[in-house]
C-alpha positions in Angstrom: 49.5 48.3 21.3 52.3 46.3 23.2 51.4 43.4 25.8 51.7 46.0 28.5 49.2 48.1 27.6 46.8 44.9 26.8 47.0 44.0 30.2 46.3 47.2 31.5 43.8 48.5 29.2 42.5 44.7 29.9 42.5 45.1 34.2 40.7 48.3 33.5 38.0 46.7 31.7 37.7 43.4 33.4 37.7 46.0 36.2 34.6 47.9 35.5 32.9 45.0 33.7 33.0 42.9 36.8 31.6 45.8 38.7 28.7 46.7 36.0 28.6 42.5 36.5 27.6 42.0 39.8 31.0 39.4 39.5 33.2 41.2 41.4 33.7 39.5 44.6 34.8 36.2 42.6 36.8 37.6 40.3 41.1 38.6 41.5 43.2 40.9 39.7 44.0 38.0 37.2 40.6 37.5 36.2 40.2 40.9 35.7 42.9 41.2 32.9 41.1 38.3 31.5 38.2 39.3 31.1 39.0 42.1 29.7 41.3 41.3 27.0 38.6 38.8 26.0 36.5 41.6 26.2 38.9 43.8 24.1 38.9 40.8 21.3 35.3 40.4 21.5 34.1 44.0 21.4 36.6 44.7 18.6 34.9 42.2 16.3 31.6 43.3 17.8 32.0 46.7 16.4 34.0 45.6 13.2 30.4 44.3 12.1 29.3 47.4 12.3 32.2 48.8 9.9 34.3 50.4 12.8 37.6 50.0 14.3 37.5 48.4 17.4 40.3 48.3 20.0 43.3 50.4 17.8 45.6 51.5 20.9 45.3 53.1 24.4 42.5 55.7 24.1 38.8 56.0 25.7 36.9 54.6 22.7 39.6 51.5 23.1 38.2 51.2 26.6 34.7 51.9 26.1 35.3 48.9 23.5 36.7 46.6 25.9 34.3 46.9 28.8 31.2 46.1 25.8 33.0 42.8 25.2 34.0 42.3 28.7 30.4 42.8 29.9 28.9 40.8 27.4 31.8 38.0 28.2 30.6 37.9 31.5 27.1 37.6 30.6 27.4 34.5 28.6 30.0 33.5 31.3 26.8 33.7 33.6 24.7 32.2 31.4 26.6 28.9 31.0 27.6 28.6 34.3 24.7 29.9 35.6 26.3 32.0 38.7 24.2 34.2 40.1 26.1 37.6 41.3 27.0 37.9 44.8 24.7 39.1 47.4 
């Protein structure tokens, strides 16, 4: 998977990561893609534990990946900072 579709694949997930979150509201369209690429990395070795492929190009399960590490991203995020999510 090119750049291109890392930073897509990445906004989508940062997307719906912030959202599942509560981190919305603080996060921009660059944070997003962020997150979500970190999430992509850190979900892929998440499930390569496990024995299975993690993020392997531009398809649902690639997603579904993503938004695991993203979500989990922005819980430790959380955790250090300790943010609370936005009323």
């Amino acid at each position: 998977m090119g750049i291109i579709g890392w930073i897509i694949l990445g906004g989508l997930a940062g997307w719906i990561a912030s959202m599942i979150a509560g981190t919305n509201r603080q996060q921009g369209l660059l944070g997003n893609i962020v997150v979500g690429i970190i999430g992509g990395l850190l979900g892929g070795f998440i499930v390569g534990l496990f024995g299975v492929d993690g993020v392997n190009g531009f398809n649902l399960w690639s997603f579904a990946v993503a938004v695991l590490g993203a979500v989990i991203a922005l819980w430790i995020w959380k955790m250090i900072t300790g943010r609370k999510a936005a009323a």
